[in-house]
C-alpha positions as CSV (number, residue, x, y, z in Angstrom):
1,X,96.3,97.9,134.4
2,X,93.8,95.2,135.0
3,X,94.0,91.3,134.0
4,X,91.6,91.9,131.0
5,X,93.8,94.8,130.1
6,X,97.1,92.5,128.9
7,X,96.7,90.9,125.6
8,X,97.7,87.5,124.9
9,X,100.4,87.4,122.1
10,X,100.2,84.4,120.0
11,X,103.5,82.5,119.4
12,X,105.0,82.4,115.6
13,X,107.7,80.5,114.7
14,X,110.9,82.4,112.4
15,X,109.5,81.3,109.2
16,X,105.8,82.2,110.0
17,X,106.8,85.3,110.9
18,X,109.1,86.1,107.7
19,X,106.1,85.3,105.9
20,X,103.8,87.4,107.6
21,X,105.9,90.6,107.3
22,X,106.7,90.5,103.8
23,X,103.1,89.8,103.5
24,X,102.2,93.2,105.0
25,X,105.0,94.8,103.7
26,X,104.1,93.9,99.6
27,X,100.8,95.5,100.7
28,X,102.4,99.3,101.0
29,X,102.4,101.1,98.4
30,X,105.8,101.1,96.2
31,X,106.6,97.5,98.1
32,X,104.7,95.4,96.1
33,X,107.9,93.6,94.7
34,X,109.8,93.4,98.4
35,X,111.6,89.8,98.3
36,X,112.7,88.6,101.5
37,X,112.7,89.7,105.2
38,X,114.9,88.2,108.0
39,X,113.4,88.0,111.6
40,X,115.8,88.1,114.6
41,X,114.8,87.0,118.2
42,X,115.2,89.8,120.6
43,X,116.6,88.9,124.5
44,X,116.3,92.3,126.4
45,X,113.8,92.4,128.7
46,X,113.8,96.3,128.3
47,X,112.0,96.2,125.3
48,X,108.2,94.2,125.1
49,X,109.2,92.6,121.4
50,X,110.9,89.5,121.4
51,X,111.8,89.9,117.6
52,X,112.5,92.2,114.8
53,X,113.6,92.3,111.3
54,X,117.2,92.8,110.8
55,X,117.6,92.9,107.3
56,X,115.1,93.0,104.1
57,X,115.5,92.7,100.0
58,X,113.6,95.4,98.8
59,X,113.6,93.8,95.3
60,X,112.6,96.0,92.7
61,X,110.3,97.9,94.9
62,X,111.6,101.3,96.1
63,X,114.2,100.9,99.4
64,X,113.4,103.7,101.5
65,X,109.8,103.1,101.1
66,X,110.3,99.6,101.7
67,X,112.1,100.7,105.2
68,X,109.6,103.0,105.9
69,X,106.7,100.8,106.0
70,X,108.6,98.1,108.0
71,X,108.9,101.0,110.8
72,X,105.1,102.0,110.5
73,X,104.1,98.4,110.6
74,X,106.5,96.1,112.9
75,X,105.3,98.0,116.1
76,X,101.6,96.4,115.6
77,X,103.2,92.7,114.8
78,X,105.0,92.9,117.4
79,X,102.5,93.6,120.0
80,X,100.4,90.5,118.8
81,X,103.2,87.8,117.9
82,X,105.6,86.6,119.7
83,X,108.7,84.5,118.4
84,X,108.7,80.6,119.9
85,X,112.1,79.9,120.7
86,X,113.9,77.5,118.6
């Protein structure tokens, strides 16, 4: 893998990225009404995300749908954001 090959992450504070999510998330269908997410900084330098959620309020929009579109769409977040450390 070359230099041009490794993308730049930008950095997102908690808040910015709590935002962001449930942004993305109230755009899958039978989310619309998701309320809150809570983003957790990752340390393991197994894994190439430095945060995840580790929680959510689905609201009054369907749970496991809610769940399942935070699975589909964390993995692309998470490979352009990274969380600034507080």
């Amino acid at each position: 893998m070359g230099i041009r090959d490794v993308m730049t992450k930008v950095i997102k504070d908690r808040a910015e990225l709590e935002a962001m999510v449930l942004a993305e998330l109230r755009q899958m269908p039978h989310c619309e009404d998701a309320c809150s997410v809570t983003v957790i900084g990752l340390d393991d330098e197994r894994v190439e995300a430095t945060w995840d959620v580790s929680n959510f309020n689905a609201g009054e929009s369907v749970e496991d749908s809610c769940e399942a579109a935070l699975r589909a769409l964390l993995p692309g977040l998470q490979r352009q954001f990274d969380l600034a450390i507080d």
